[in-house]
C-alpha positions in Angstrom: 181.8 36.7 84.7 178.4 37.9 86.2 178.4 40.1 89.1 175.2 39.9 90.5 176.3 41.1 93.7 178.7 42.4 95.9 181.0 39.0 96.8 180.7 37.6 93.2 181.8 41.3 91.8 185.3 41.2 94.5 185.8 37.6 93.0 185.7 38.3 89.2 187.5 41.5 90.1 190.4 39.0 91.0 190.5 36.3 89.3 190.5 38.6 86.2 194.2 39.3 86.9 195.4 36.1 87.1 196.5 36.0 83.9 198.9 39.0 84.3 200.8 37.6 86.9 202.6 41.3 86.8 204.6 41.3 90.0 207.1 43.9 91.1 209.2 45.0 93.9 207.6 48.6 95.3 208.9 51.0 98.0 210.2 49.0 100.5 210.9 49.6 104.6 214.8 50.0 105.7 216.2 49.2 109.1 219.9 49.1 110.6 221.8 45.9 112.0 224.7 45.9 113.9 227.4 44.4 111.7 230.6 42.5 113.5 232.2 45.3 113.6 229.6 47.5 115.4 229.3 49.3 112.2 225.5 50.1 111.1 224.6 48.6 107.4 221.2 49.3 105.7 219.3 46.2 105.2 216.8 46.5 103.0 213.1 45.3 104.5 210.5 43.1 102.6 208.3 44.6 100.5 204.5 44.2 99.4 204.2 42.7 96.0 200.9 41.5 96.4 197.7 42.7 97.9 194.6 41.1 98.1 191.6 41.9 100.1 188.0 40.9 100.8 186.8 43.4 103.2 188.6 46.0 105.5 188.9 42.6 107.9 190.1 39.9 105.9 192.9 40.1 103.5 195.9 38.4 101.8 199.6 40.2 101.5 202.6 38.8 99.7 206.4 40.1 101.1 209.2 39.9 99.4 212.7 40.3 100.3 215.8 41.5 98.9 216.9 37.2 98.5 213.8 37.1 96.8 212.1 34.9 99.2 208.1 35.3 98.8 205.9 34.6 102.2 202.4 34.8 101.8 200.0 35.7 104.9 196.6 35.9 106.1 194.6 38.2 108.4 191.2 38.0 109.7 190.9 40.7 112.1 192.2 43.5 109.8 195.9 43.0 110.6 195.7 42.5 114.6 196.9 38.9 114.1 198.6 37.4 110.9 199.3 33.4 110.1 201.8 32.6 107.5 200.6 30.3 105.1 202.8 29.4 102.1 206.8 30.2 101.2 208.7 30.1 98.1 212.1 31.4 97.0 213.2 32.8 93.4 209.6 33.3 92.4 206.8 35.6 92.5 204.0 35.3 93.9 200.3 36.6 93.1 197.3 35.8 94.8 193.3 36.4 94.5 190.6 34.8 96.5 187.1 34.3 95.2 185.7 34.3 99.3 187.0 33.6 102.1 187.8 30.1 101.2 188.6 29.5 97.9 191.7 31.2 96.2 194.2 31.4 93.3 197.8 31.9 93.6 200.2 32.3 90.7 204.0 31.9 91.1 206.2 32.5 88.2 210.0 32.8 87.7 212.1 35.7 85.3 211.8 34.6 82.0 212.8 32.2 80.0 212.4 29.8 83.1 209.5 28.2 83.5 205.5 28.9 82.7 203.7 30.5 85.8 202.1 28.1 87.8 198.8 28.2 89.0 197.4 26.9 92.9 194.4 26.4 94.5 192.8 26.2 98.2 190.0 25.3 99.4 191.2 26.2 103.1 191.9 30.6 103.1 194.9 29.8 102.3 196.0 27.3 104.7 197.1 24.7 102.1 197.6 24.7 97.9 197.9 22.6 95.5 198.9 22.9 91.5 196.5 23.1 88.9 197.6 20.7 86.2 198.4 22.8 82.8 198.8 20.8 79.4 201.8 18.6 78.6 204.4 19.8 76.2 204.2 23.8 76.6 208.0 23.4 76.5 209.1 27.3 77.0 206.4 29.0 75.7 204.9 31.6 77.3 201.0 31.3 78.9 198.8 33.7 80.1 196.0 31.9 82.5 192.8 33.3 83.5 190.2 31.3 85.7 186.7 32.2 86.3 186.7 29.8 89.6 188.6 27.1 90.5 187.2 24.7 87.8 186.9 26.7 84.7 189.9 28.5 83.5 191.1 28.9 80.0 195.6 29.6 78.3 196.8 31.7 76.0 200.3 30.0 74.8 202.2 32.2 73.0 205.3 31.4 70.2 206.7 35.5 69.7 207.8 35.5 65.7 209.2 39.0 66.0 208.5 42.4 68.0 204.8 42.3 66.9 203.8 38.6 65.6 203.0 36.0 68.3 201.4 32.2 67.0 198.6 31.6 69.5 196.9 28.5 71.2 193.9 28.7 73.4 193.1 26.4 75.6 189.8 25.1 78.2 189.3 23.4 81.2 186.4 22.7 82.7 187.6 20.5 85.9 190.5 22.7 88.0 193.3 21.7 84.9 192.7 18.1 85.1 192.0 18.0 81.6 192.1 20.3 78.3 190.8 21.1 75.4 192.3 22.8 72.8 189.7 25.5 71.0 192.0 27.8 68.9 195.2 27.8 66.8 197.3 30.2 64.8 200.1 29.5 63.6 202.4 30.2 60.4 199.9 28.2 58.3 196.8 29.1 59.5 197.7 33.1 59.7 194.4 33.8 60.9 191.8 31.7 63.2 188.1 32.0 64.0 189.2 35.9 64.4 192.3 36.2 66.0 195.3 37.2 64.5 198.7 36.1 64.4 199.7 40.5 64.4 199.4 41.9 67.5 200.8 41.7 71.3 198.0 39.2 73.2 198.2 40.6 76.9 194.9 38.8 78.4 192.1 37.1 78.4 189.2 37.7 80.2 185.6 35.6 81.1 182.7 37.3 82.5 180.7 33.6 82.0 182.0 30.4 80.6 180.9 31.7 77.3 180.9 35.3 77.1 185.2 36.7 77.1 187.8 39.5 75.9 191.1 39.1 74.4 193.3 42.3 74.3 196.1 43.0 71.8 198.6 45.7 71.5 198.4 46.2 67.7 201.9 46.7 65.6 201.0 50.7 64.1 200.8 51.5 67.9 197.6 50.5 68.5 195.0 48.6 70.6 192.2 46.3 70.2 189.5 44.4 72.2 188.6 41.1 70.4 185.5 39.4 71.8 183.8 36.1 72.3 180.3 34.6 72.9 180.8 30.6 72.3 183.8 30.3 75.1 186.3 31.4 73.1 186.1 29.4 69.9 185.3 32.0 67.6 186.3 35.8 68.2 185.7 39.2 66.7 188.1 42.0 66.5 186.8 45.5 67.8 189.5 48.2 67.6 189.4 50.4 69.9 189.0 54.7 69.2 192.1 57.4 69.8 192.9 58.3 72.6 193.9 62.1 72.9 196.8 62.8 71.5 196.7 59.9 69.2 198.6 56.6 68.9 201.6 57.5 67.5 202.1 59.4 70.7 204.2 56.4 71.2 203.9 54.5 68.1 205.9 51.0 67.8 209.3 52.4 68.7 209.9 55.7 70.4 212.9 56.2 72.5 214.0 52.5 72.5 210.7 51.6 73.5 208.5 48.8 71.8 205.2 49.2 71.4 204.7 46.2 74.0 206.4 48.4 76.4 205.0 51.6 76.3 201.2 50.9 77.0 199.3 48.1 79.1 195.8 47.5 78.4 193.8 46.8 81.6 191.3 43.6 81.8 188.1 44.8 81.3 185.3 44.7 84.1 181.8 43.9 82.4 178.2 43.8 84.3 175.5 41.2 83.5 174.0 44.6 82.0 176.2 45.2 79.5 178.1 48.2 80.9 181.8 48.2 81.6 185.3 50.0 81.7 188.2 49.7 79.9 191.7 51.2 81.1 194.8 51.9 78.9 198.0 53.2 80.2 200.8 54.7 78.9 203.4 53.3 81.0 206.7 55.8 79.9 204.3 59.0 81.3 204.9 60.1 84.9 201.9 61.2 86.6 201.4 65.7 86.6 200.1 68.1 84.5 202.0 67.9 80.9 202.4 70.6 78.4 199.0 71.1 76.0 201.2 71.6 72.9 202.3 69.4 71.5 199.7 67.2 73.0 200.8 64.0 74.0 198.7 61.2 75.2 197.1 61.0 79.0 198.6 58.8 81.2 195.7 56.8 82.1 192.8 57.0 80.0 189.2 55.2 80.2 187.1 53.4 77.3 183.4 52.6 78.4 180.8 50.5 76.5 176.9 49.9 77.4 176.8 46.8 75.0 178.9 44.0 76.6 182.4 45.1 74.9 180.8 45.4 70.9 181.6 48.6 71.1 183.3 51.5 72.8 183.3 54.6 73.0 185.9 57.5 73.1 188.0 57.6 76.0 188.0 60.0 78.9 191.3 60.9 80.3 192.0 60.2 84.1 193.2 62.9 86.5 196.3 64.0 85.3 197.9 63.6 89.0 196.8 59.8 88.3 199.9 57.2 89.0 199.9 55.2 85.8 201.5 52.5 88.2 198.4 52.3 90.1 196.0 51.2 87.8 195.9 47.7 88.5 192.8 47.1 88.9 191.0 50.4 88.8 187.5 49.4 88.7 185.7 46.7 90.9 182.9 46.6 88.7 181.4 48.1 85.7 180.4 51.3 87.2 183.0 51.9 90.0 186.7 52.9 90.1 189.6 53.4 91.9 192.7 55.8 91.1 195.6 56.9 92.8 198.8 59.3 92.8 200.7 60.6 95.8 198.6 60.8 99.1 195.3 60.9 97.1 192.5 59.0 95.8 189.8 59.6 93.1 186.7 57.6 93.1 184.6 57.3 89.8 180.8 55.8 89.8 180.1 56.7 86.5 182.3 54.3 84.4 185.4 56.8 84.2 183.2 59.7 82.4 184.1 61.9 85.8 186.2 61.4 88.9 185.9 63.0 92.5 189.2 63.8 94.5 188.8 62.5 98.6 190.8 62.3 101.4 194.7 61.8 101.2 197.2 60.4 103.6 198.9 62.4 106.3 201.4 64.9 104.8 204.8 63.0 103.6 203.1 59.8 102.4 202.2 58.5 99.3 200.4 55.7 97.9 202.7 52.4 96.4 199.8 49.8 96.5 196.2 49.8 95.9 193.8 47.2 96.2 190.1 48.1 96.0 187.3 45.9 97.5 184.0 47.5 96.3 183.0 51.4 96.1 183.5 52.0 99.7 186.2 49.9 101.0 190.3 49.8 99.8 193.7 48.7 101.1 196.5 50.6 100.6 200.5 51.0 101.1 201.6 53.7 102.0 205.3 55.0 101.8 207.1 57.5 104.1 209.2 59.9 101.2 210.1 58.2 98.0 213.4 57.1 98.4 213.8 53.5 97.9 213.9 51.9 101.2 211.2 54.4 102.9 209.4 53.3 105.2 206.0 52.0 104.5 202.5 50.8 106.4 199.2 49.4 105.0 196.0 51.9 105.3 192.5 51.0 105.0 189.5 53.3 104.0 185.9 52.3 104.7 184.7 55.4 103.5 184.6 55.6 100.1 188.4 57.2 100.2 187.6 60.3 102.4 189.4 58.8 106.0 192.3 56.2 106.3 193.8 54.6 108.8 196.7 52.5 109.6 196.4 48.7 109.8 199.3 46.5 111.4 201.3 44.3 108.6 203.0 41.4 108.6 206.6 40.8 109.3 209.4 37.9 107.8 
């Protein structure tokens, strides 16, 4: 996915999470009504479970509430006015526009219901429509990454145990209308133009119709990077170095915890040059300083290459105040990063190898959301005390990370 410039960058930062479609409830607001008998109940308030933003002006947030009824809505003028655009109830919602016109949506439902499902406008938002996936996925899980509204590629999954998963890929080339099927593995064919049948598949990722990354956790604990240059047809396999600390930090089982479970592998972001980031996160680690002996692995931690993915090098750890729930997505391009933990930011223009502390939110709040634009601009939420139920408001920073301010949100 090239990004030549600043507006083609935000849109393949997007679209490359499409395929995730990791939604969760965060810190939400509380309030009081009066019940019949004048008695005050806590209600809980919607909360933000997607952010999505193409300037400090024009931006995209996803509420939630405790019914789990979804409301997507729009803002122009940097949260002075907001339009509601699209409603749905029992499923989440995740949402990522290219420009100010064109956007994706996902909208999936708790396993084993059904597949996510993808949408298109063509309007900001104002109205979407479904993008046709193949017949006869039955309930196999799909991953779905598009590059733009036409091309977009699935990974459909068949899990034969804790650490073996048969794998189709296919391509579209026309919004879903139609597909091709490029790749199989299956029980026969154990192995496929490069991919293996071992291994967690958690993305895919284009940075051009040809040129893509497929990420596997890897059953010893594990994680590699598996690359293509034909559109996905063929692969190679690149595993990726030690972290600090090692892999059997966690290994495939520690504490009840599968290997699937304890780390996430971020999508990478990849320049027309060649350079890119890489972030892996250990997902059981709280953020704060940990003990040196016996060394356990970082939190977050940061894999760069200079060749397009063939290779990378060893990671750097992140801050060790880092929130390994704040990750997603890190780096707006191949150069620059976002982090976050409590009230503060760290901003990175070197690919990960160093990070600077900025400004951080008035005293008492802390950061639930993130949502980066480019190196200067990035939405946040921000929660009162970290109770579930605090209160919370969306900040901006135009700044580069050393000022925020408060923008108005929207409300059910």
């Amino acid at each position: 996915m090239d990004e030549p410039s600043s507006g083609a960058g935000r849109a393949h930062r997007a679209l490359a999470l499409m395929g995730l479609a990791l939604v969760a409830l965060t810190a939400a607001a509380g309030f009081y009504l009066h019940s019949a008998g004048g008695a005050r109940q806590p209600v809980p308030a919607p909360a933000v479970t997607s952010l999505d933003w193409l300037s400090a002006q024009v931006g995209w947030v996803v509420l939630t509430d405790a019914q789990g009824r979804s409301v997507l809505f729009h803002t122009a003028d940097g949260g002075r006015s907001w339009a509601r655009q699209f409603a749905t109830i029992g499923s989440a919602m995740s949402v990522h526009f290219l420009d100010g016109t064109h956007g994706l949506m996902t909208e999936s439902t708790p396993f084993p219901e059904a597949n996510p499902t993808v949408l298109r406008s063509d309007d900001a938002g104002a109205h979407w429509s479904p993008v046709p996936q193949p017949f006869g996925l039955g309930p196999r899980p799909v991953l779905p990454f598009f590059l733009d509204p036409d091309h977009g590629w699935l990974i459909v999954r068949t899990g034969r145990g804790e650490s073996l998963e048969d794998v189709d890929i296919l391509r579209t080339g026309d919004g879903g209308l139609n597909w091709t099927p490029i790749l199989s593995v299956d029980p026969i064919t154990w192995i496929s133009h490069g991919v293996r049948e071992q291994g967690l598949k958690r993305w895919v990722w284009f940075r051009t119709q040809r040129d893509g990354w497929l990420g596997t956790l890897e059953p010893d604990g594990s994680v590699s990077v598996s690359v293509t240059h034909d559109g996905g047809e063929d692969w190679r396999r690149v595993a990726l170095p030690e972290p600090p600390g090692g892999w059997t930090a966690a290994g495939l089982l520690t504490n009840g915890w599968t290997v699937g479970q304890t780390l996430a592998i971020m999508p990478p972001r990849i320049t027309d040059s060649g350079r890119g980031t890489l972030v892996l996160v250990d997902v059981t680690r709280p953020p704060g300083r940990h003990a040196a002996s016996p060394a356990p692995r970082p939190p977050v931690v940061v894999y760069r290459t200079v060749d397009g993915g063939e290779t990378w090098t060893d990671p750097t750890p992140a801050p060790a105040e880092v929130d390994p729930r704040l990750t997603e997505p890190a780096f707006v391009d191949g150069a620059n990063g976002w982090l976050a933990g409590g009230a503060s930011v760290w901003l990175s223009s070197d690919s990960g190898e160093s990070w600077t502390r900025r400004g951080s939110l008035p005293a008492g709040r802390s950061f639930v959301n993130l949502a980066p634009v480019d190196e200067s601009v990035a939405v946040g939420q921000a929660a009162t005390g970290s109770a579930p139920g605090s209160p919370w408001s969306l900040v901006v920073t135009e700044d580069g990370g050393r000022t925020w301010r408060e923008l108005p949100g929207p409300h059910l």
